[in-house]
VOPADO-527202 format. One record per residue (C-alpha): residue number from 1; residue in three letters; x, y, z. Coordinates in nm, 4 decimals. Last residue first. Layout:
# VOPADO-527202
resi;resn;xx;yy;zz
NUM;ALA;X;Y;Z
...
***
This chain:
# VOPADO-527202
resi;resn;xx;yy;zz
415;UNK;0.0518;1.2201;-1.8378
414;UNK;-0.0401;0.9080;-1.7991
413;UNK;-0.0134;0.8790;-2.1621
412;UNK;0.1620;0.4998;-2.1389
411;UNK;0.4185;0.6118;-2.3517
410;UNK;0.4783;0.8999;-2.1227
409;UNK;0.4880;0.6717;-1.8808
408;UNK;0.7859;0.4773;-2.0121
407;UNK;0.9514;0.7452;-2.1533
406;UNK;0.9561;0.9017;-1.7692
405;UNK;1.0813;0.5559;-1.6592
404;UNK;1.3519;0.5538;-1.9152
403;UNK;1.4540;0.9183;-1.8765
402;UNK;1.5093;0.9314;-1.5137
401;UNK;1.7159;0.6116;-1.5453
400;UNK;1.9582;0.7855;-1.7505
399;UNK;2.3110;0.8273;-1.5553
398;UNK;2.5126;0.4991;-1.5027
397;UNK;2.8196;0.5796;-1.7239
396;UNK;2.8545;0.9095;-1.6224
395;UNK;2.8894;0.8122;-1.2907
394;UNK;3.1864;0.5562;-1.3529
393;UNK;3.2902;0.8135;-1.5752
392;UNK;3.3596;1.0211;-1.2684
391;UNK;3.4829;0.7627;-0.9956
390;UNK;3.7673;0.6390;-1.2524
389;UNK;3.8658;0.9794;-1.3247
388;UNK;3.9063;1.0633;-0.9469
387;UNK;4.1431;0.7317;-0.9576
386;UNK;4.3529;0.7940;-1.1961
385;UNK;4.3977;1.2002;-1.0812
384;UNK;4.4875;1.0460;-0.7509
383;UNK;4.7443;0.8085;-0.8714
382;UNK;4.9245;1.0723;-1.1218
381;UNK;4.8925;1.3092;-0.8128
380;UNK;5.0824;1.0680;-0.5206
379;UNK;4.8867;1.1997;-0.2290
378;UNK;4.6633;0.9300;-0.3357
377;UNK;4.9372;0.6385;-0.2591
376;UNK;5.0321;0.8101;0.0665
375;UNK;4.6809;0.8229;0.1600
374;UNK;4.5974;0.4775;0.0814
373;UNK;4.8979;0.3224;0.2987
372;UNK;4.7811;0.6119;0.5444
371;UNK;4.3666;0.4789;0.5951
370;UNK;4.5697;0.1096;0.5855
369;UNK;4.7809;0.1640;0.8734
368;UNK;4.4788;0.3305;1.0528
367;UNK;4.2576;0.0247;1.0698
366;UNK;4.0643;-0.1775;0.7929
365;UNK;4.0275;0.0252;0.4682
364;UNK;3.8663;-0.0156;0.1268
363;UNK;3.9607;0.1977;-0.1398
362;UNK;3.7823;0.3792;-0.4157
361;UNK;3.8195;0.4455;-0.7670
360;UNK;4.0142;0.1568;-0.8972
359;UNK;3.7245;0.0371;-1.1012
358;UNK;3.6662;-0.2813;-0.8864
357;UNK;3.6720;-0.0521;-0.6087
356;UNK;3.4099;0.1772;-0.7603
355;UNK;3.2322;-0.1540;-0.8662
354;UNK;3.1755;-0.2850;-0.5256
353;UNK;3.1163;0.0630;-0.3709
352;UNK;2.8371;0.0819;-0.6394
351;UNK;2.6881;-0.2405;-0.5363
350;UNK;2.6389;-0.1399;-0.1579
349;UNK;2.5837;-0.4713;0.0406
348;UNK;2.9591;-0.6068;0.0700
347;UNK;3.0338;-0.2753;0.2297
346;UNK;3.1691;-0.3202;0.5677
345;UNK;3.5043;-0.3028;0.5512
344;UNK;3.5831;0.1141;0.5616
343;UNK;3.5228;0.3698;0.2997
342;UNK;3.8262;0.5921;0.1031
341;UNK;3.7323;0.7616;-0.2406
340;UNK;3.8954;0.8891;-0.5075
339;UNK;3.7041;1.2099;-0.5972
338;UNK;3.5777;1.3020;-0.9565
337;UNK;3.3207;1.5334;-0.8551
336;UNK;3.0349;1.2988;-0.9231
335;UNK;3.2373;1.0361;-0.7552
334;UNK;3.1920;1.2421;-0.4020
333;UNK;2.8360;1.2276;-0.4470
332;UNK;2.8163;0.8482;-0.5479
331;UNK;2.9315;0.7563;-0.2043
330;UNK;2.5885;0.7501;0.0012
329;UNK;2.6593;0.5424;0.3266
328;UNK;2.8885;0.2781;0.4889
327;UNK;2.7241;0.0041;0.6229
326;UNK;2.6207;-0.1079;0.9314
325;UNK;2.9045;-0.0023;1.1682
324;UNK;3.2874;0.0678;1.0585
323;UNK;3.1901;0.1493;0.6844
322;UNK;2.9647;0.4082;0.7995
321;UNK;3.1527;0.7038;0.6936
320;UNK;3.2902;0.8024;0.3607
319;UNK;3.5904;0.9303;0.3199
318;UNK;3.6908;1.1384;0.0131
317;UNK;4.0114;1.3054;-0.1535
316;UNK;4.0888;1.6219;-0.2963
315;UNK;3.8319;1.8070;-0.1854
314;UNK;3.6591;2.1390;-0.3024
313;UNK;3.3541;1.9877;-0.5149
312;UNK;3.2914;1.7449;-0.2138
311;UNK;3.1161;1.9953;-0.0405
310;UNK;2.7692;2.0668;-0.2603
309;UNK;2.6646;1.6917;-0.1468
308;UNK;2.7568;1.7818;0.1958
307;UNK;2.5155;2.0532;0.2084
306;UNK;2.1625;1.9475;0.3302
305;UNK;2.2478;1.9353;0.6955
304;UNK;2.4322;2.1683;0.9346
303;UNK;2.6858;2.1224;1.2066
302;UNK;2.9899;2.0978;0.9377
301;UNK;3.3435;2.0841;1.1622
300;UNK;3.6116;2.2274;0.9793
299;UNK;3.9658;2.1087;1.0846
298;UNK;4.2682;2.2768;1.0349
297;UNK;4.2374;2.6267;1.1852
296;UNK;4.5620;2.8761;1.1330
295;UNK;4.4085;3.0081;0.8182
294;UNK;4.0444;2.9933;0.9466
293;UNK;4.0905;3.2841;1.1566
292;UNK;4.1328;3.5498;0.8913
291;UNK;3.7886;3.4908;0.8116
290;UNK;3.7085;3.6976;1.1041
289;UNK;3.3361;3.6507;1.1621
288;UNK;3.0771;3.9538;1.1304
287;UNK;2.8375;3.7804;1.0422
286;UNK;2.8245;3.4290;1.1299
285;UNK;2.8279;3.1871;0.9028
284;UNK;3.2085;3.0758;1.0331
283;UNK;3.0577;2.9735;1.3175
282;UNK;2.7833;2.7781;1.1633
281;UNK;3.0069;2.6156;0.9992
280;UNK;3.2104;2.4885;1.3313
279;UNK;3.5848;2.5367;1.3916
278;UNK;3.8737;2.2731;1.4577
277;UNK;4.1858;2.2691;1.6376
276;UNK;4.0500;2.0611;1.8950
275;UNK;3.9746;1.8023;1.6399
274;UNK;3.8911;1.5274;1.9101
273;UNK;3.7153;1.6955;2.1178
272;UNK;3.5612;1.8884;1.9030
271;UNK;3.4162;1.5536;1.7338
270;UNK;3.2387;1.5241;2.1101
269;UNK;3.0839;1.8229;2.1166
268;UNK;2.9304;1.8337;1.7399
267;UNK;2.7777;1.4388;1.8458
266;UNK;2.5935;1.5878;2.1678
265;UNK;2.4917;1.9027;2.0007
264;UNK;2.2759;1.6959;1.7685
263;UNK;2.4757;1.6728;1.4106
262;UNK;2.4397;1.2742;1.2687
261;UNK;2.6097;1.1390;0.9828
260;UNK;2.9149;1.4055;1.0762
259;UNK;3.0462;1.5911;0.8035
258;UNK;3.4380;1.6594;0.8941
257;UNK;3.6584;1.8699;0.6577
256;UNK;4.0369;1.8491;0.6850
255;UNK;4.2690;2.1088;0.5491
254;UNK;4.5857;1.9210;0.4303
253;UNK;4.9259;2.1245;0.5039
252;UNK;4.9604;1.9513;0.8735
251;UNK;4.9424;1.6105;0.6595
250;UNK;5.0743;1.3617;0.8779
249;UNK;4.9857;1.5574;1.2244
248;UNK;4.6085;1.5606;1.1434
247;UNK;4.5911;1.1779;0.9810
246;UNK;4.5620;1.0018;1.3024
245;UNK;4.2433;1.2019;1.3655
244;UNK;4.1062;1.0575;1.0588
243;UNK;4.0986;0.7000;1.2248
242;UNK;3.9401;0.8245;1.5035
241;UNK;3.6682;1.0048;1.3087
240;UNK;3.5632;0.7101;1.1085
239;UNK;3.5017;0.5096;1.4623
238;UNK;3.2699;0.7814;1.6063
237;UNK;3.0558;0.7863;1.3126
236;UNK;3.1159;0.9701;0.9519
235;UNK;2.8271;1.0610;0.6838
234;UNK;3.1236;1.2825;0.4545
233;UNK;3.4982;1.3199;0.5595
232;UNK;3.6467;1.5655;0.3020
231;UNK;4.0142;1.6045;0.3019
230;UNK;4.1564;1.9271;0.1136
229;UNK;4.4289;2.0288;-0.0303
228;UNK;4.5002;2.3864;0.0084
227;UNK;4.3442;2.6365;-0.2103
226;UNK;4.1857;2.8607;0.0489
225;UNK;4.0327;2.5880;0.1854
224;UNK;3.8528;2.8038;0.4601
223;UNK;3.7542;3.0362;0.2193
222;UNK;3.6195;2.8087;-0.0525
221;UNK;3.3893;2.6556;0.2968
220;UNK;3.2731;3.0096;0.3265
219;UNK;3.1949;3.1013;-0.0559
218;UNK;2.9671;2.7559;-0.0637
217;UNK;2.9360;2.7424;-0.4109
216;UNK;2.6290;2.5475;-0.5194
215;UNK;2.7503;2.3451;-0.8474
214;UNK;2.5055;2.2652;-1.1194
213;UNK;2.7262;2.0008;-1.3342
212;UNK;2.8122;1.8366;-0.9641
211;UNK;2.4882;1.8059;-0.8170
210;UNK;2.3476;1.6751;-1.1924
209;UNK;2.5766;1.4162;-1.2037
208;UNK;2.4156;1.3242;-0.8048
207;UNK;2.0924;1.3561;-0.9175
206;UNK;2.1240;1.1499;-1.2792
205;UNK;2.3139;0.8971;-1.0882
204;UNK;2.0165;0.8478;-0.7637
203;UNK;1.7962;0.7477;-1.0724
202;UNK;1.9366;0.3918;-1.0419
201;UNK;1.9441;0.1810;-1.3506
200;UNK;1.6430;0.1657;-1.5896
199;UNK;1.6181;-0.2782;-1.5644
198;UNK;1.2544;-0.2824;-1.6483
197;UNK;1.0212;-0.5335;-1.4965
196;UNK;0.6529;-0.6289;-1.5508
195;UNK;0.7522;-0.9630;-1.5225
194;UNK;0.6975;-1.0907;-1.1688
193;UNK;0.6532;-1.4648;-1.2355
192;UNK;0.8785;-1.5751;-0.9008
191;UNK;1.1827;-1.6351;-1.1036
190;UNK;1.1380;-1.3192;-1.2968
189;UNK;1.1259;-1.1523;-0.9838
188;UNK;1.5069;-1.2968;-0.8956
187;UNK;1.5860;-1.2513;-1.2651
186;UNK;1.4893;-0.8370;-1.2729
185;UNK;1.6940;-0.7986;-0.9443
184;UNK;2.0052;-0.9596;-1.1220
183;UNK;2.0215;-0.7659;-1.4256
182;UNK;2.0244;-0.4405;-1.1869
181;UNK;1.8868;-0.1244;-1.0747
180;UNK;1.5109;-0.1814;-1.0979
179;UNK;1.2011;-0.0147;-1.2745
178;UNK;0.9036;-0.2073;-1.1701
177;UNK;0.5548;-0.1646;-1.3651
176;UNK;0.2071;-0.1632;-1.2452
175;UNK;0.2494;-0.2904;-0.9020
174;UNK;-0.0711;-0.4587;-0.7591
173;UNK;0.1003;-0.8033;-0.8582
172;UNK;0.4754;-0.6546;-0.6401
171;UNK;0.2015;-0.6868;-0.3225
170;UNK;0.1191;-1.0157;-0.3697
169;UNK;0.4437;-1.1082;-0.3382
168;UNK;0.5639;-0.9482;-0.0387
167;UNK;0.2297;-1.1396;0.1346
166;UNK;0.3252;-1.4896;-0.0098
165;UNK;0.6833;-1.4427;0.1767
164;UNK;0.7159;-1.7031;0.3810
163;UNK;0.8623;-1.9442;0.1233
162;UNK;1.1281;-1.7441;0.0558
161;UNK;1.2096;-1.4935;-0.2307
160;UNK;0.9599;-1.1322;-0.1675
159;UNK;1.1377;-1.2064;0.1972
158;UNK;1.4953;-1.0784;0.1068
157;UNK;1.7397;-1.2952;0.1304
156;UNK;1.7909;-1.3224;-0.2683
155;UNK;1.8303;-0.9632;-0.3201
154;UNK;1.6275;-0.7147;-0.4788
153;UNK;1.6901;-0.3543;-0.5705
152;UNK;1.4159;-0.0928;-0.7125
151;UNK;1.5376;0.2034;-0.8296
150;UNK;1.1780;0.3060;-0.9206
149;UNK;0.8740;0.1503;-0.8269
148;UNK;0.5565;0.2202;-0.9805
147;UNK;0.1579;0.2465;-0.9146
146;UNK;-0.0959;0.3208;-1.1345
145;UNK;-0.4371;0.4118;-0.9995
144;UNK;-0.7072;0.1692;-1.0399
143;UNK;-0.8187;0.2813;-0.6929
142;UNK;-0.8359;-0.0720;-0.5894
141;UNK;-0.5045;-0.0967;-0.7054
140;UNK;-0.3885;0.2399;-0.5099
139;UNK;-0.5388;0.0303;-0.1784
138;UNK;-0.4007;-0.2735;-0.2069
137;UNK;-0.0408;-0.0985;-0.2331
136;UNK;-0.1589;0.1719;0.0425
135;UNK;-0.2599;-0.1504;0.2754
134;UNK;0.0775;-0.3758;0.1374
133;UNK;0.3335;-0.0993;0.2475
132;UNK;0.6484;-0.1476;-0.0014
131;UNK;0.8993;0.0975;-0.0088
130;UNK;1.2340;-0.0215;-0.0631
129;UNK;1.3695;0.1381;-0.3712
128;UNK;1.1578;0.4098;-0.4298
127;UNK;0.7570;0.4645;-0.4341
126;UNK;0.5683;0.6656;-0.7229
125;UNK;0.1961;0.6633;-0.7678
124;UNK;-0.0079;0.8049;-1.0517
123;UNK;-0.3168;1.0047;-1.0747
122;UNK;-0.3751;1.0294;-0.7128
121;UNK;-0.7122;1.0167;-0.5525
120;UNK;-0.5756;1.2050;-0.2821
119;UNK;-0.8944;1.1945;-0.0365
118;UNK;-0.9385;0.8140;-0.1790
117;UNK;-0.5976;0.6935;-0.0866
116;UNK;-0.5390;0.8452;0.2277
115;UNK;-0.9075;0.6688;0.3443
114;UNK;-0.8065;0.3769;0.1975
113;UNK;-0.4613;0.3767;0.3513
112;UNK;-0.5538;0.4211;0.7063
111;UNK;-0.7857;0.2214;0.7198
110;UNK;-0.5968;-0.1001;0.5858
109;UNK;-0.3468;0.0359;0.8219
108;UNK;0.0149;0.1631;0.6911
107;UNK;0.0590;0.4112;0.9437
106;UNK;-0.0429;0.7716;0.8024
105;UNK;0.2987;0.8834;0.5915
104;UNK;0.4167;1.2559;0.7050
103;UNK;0.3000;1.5305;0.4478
102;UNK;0.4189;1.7375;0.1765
101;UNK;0.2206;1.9221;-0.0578
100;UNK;0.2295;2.1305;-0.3350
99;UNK;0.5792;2.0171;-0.4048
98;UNK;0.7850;2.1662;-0.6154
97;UNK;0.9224;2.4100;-0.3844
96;UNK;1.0480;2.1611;-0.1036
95;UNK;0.9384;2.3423;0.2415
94;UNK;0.8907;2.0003;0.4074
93;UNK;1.1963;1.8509;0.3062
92;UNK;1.4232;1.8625;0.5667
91;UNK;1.1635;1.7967;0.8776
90;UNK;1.0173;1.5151;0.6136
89;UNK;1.3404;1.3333;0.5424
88;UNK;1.4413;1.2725;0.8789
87;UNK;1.1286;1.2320;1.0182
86;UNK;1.0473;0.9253;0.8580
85;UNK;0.8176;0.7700;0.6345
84;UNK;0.7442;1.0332;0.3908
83;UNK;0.4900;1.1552;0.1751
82;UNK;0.5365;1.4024;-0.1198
81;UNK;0.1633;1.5531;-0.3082
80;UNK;0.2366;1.6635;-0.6610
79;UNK;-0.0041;1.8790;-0.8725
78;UNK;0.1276;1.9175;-1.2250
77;UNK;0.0735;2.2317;-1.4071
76;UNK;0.4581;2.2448;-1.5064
75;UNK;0.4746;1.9390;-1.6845
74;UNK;0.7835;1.8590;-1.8506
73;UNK;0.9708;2.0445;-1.5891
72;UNK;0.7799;1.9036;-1.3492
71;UNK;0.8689;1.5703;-1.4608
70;UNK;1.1897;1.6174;-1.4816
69;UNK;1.1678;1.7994;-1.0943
68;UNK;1.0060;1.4699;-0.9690
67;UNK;1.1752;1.2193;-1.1855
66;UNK;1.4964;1.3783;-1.0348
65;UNK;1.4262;1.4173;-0.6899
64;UNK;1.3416;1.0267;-0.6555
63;UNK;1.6558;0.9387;-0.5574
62;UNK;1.7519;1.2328;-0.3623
61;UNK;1.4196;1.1574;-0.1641
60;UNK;1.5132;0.7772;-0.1142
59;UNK;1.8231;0.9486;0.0755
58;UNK;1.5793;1.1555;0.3067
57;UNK;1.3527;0.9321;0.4228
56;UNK;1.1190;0.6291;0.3026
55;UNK;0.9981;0.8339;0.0738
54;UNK;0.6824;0.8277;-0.1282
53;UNK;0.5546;1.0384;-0.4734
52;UNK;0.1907;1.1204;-0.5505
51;UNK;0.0681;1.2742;-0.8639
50;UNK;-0.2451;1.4940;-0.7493
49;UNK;-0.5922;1.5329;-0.9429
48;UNK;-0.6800;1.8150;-0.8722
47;UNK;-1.0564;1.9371;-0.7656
46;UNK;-1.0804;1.8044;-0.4494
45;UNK;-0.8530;2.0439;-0.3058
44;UNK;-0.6126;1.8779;-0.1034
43;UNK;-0.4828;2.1328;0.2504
42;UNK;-0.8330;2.0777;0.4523
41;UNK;-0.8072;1.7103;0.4435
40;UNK;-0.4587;1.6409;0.4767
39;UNK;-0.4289;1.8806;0.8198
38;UNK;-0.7375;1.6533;0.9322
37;UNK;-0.5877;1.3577;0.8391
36;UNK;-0.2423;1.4151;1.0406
35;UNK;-0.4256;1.5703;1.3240
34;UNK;-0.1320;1.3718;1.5641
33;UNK;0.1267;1.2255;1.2518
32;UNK;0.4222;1.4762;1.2806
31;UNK;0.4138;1.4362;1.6515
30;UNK;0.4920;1.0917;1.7021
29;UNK;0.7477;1.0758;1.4764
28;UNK;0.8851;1.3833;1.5500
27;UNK;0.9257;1.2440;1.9152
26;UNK;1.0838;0.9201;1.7660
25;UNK;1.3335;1.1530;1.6270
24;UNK;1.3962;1.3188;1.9372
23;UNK;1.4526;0.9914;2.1392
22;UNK;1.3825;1.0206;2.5149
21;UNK;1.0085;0.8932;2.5472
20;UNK;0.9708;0.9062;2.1988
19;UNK;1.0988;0.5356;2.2324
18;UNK;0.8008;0.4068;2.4012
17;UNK;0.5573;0.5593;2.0992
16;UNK;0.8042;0.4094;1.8730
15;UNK;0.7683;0.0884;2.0120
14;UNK;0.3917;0.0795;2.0206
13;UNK;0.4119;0.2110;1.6267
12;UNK;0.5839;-0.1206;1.6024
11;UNK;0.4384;-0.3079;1.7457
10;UNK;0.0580;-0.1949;1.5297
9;UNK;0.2334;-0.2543;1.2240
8;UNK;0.4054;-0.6276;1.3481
7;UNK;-0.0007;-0.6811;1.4244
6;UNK;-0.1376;-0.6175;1.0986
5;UNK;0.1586;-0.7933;0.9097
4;UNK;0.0934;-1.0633;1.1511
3;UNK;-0.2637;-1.0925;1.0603
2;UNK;-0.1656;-1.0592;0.6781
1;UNK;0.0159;-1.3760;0.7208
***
């Protein structure tokens, strides 16, 4: 099994090679890791001791963002070395402050990860969620260095469960302690003698409550409201966008912000097209823009990453994209702010878009009749306020898992 491991490592960097060819972010990819150990080597100094925390990408960032700056709070002298897998959280992160260093992820090769391992020497180890690379896991035990998970989730179709998966379970043994989101993850490992689990929640709460108590004010985006209602589309595709074109000529008061999951030139063009009343942020960051233009411009078009989080505290109402293709992404930012919140079908695998319907505190949605059907029941204030509540205490309700794990190892004088 390992042998295919070895060789499904090996594809796949093949494959990415081909696909840097004309993808961009398989071209960062590619790039980020040429010289990788030498640029690792000369920045460590072998003198510290570094606590080492691993992203996928940027949304496993957020999630960890909390025990990182917690932690540094706690311990200001700290060295902390940040890894990630893809280029989409390292380009954004790269300059983060609290990090000594940040670096891409060398490909999970039993060489690879021994020598990573032993030029870090790390003092602790922190993955999230989904992160499991058996050569760096194999290598931190032989290391003796502790290693956790935090918002861990498991499913039942996952491979850690089936008969094939001897090699996923091996690797949760070299794990020193798993904190996980749910009752249910911590009886499917309990059913395959993992034990060494806590059930801490999902530190992605304590980021996104913080987000809203520690707003950013965005003085441009204020302007553009300018106290109007306002209908914040956040991560859309193609398909989300359609829909909220139909709303345009419904609500001709409503100010419509559109956050695109993706913002190459390509995808900016096309969402002109169909918001041709529309602007661009980075238009209206310009100096020496006339502000007085926004009043008689409907749609605002973000073409910049890293804010959307600090948008949602001047809607009214949020969509959230995704919901039309694989999934619909990251809602808990608009709850923080006490948004109802719109998403299309395909959610079944995102618990807290379960319970936020369950709550009353978002909507599911089909096709355009039922995007206005849920408009026309949110324009409704009683309904909306209801339903904004709902999303906030649902948040405040979940916050904390920060606190458990960092008890935890404080307990454990790590640090």
């Amino acid at each position: 099994m390992l042998f295919i491991y070895d060789v499904g490592i090996r594809l796949y960097t093949i494959l990415i090679v081909l696909f840097s060819l004309k993808n961009k972010k398989a071209q960062f990819w590619i790039k980020g890791r040429k010289g990788l150990f030498e640029l690792i080597e000369k920045s460590l100094d072998k003198n510290i001791q570094y606590s080492w925390f691993h992203f996928a990408s940027l949304g496993e960032f957020e999630q960890g963002r909390p025990v990182i700056e917690k932690l540094k709070a706690d311990h200001p002298n700290i060295a902390i070395v940040i890894t990630f897998f893809s280029p989409s959280g390292y380009e954004i992160r790269k300059n983060y402050p609290l990090a000594d260093h940040v670096f891409y992820l060398p490909v999970d090769t039993k060489e690879n990860a021994h020598r990573f391992v032993s030029l870090l020497n790390p003092k602790i180890a922190v993955f999230t969620k989904y992160e499991y690379w058996y050569h760096y896991f194999e290598a931190l035990n032989a290391n003796k260095t502790p290693l956790f998970i935090i918002s861990g989730i498991f499913r039942k179709e996952q491979a850690f469960f089936k008969w094939y998966g001897g090699l996923h379970r091996k690797m949760l043994g070299w794990v020193s302690h798993l904190f996980v989101q749910n009752e249910e993850s911590k009886h499917l490992l309990s059913k395959i003698g993992i034990h060494h689990v806590t059930v801490s929640g999902d530190t992605r709460f304590d980021r996104v409550d913080f987000n809203a108590k520690n707003r950013l004010k965005i003085s441009s985006i204020e302007q553009f409201c300018n106290n109007q209602n306002a209908f914040i589309a956040g991560s859309t595709w193609t398909e989300d966008e359609k829909l909220i074109g139909t709303l345009l000529s419904l609500l001709p008061e409503w100010k419509f912000i559109i956050a695109p999951h993706e913002v190459n030139e390509n995808r900016i063009e096309n969402i002109e097209k169909l918001f041709p009343n529309s602007i661009r942020f980075s238009e209206i960051q310009k100096d020496g823009f006339v502000l007085q233009t926004l009043a008689n411009t409907q749609v605002l078009i973000i073409d910049s990453i890293g804010i959307l989080s600090s948008i949602y505290q001047y809607g009214k109402i949020a969509y959230i994209g995704g919901g039309f293709g694989v999934g619909i992404h990251n809602t808990l930012e608009a709850s923080a702010f006490g948004l109802p919140i719109i998403i299309g079908p395909n959610y079944s695998r995102f618990m807290e878009a379960i319970e936020l319907i369950e709550k009353g505190a978002a909507f599911s949605i089909k096709d355009s009749a039922e995007l206005k059907f849920r408009m026309d029941f949110l324009m409704k204030e009683e309904n909306r306020l209801k339903s904004g509540t709902a999303a906030d205490q649902y948040v405040q309700n979940h916050t904390g898992a920060t606190q458990k794990f960092l008890d935890f190892i404080y307990y454990k004088r790590i640090f």
